[in-house]
C-alpha positions in Angstrom: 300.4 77.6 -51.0 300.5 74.6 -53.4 298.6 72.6 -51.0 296.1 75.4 -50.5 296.2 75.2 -54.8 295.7 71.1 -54.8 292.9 71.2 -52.0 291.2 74.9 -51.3 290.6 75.5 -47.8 289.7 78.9 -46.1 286.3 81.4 -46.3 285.7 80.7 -49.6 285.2 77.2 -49.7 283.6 77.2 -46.3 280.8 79.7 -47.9 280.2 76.8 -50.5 280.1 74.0 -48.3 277.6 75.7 -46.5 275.8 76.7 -49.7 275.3 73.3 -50.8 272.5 72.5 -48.3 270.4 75.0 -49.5 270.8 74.9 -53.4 270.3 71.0 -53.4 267.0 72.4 -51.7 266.0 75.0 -54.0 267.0 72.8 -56.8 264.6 70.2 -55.6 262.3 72.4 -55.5 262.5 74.7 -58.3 259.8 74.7 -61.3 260.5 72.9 -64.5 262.7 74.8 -67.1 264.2 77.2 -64.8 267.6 77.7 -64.1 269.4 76.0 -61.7 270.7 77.6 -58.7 274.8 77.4 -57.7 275.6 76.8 -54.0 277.8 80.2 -54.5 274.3 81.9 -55.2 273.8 82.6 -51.6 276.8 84.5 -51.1 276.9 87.5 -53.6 280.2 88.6 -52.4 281.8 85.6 -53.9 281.7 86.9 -57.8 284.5 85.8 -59.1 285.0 81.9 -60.0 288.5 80.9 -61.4 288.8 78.0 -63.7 290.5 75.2 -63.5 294.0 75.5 -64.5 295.4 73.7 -67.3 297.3 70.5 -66.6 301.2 71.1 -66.8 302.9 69.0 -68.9 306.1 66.7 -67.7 308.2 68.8 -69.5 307.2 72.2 -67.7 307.4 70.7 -64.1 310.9 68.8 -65.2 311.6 72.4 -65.8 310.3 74.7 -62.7 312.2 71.5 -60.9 315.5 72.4 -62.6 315.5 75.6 -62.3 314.4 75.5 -58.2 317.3 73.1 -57.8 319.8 75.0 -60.1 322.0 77.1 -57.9 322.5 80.3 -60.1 318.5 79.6 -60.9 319.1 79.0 -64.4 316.5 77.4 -66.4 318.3 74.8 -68.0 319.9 74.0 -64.8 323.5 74.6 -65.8 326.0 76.2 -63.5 
């Protein structure tokens, strides 16, 4: 899952991939002043875009570390 997070793979991403070919085309093509088209424009189903998630800090990820490593799963890490 945190690879999948780092580098999409799956339906989704496929759909775009293969979108790309045909915006870049409409796009090209399109008339001055109009909008411009989104490779996910081809396949309605995909409606939702996420955003990118906001970087975590060294002090978060020092934390989810601790408290994955902690053996009672406290988050400061003591025992």
């Amino acid at each position: 899952m945190a690879f999948a997070q780092l580098e999409p793979f799956g339906g989704a991403v496929d759909d775009l991939r293969a979108g790309l070919g045909p915006a870049v085309a409409v796009n090209m093509n399109r008339a001055e002043g109009t909008a411009p088209v989104s490779a996910m424009t081809f396949y309605p189903w995909h409606t939702e875009i996420k955003p990118e998630p906001k970087p975590e800090t060294p002090d978060e990820i020092a934390q989810k570390w601790r408290r994955l490593l902690s053996p009672k799963g406290k988050p400061d890490g003591s025992q």
